[in-house]
C-alpha positions in Angstrom: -12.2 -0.9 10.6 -13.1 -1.7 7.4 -12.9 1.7 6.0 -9.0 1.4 7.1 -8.5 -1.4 5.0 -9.8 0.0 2.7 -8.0 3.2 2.8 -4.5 0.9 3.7 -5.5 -1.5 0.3 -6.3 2.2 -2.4 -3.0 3.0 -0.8 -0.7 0.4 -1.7 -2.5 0.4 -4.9 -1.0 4.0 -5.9 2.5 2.7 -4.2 2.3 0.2 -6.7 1.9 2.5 -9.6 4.5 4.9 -8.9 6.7 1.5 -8.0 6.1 0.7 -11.7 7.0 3.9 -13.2 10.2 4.5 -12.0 11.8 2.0 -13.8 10.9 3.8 -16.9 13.8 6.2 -16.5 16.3 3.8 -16.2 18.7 2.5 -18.6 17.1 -1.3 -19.0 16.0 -2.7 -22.2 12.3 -1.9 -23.5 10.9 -5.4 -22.4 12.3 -5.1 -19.1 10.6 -1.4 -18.3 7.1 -3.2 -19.9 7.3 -5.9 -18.3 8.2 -3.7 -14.7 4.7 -1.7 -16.0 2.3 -3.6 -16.6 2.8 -5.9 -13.3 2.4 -3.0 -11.0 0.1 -1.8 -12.8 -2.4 -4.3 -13.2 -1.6 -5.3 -9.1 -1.8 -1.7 -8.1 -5.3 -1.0 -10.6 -6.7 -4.7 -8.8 -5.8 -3.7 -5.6 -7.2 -0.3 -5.6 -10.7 -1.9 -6.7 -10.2 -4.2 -4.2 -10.1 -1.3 -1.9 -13.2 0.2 -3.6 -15.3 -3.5 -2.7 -14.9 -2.7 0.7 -16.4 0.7 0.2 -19.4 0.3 -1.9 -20.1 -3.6 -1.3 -23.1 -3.2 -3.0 -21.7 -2.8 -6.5 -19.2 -6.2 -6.0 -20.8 -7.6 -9.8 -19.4 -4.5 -11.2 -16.1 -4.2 -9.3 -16.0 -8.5 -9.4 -16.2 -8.0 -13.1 -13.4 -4.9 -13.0 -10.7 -6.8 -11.4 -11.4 -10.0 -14.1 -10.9 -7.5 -16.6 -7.7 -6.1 -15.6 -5.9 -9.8 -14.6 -7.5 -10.3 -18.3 -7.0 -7.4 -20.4 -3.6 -6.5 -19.0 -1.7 -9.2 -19.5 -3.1 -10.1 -23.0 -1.9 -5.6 -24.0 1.4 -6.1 -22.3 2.3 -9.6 -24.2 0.8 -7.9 -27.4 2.8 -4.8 -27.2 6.3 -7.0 -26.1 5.7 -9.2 -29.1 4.9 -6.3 -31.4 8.5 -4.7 -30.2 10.5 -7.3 -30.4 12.4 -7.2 -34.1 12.0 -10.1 -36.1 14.6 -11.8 -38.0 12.8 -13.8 -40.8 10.2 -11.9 -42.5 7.7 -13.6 -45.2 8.0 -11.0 -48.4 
């Protein structure tokens, strides 16, 4: 039983991924297709390690310390990169 969660949880992690990259063909502003990435992607990466604690329980520090990393790491890159994209008006010269 577990195994099948853990199959149905690596699963929806991929749907996920592919969910976040179709947007990035559309015709929506460069923030929106960020922001559109990096949600699925950090859900879809924290749910596929999710899916990987119930395979190998015996390496949760590791996998504990994996999904931390992405809810971490993630979101700081995707703010960085929107901010860094974003034009700005009054520049200090």
């Amino acid at each position: 039983m577990i195994d099948i969660f853990s199959y149905i949880c690596i699963t929806i992690g991929i749907v996920f991924w592919f969910w976040g990259t179709f947007p990035l063909v559309g015709n929506r502003s460069v923030l929106f297709k960020l922001h559109t990435l990096s949600v699925a992607d950090t859900l879809g990466s924290m749910i596929i390690v999710v899916g990987l604690l119930l395979q190998i329980p015996s390496e949760w520090p590791l996998l504990i310390l994996a999904i931390l990393t992405l809810a971490i790491w993630n979101t700081v890159l995707g703010y960085v990169l929107a901010y860094c994209s974003t034009p700005r008006e009054d520049y200090d010269e």
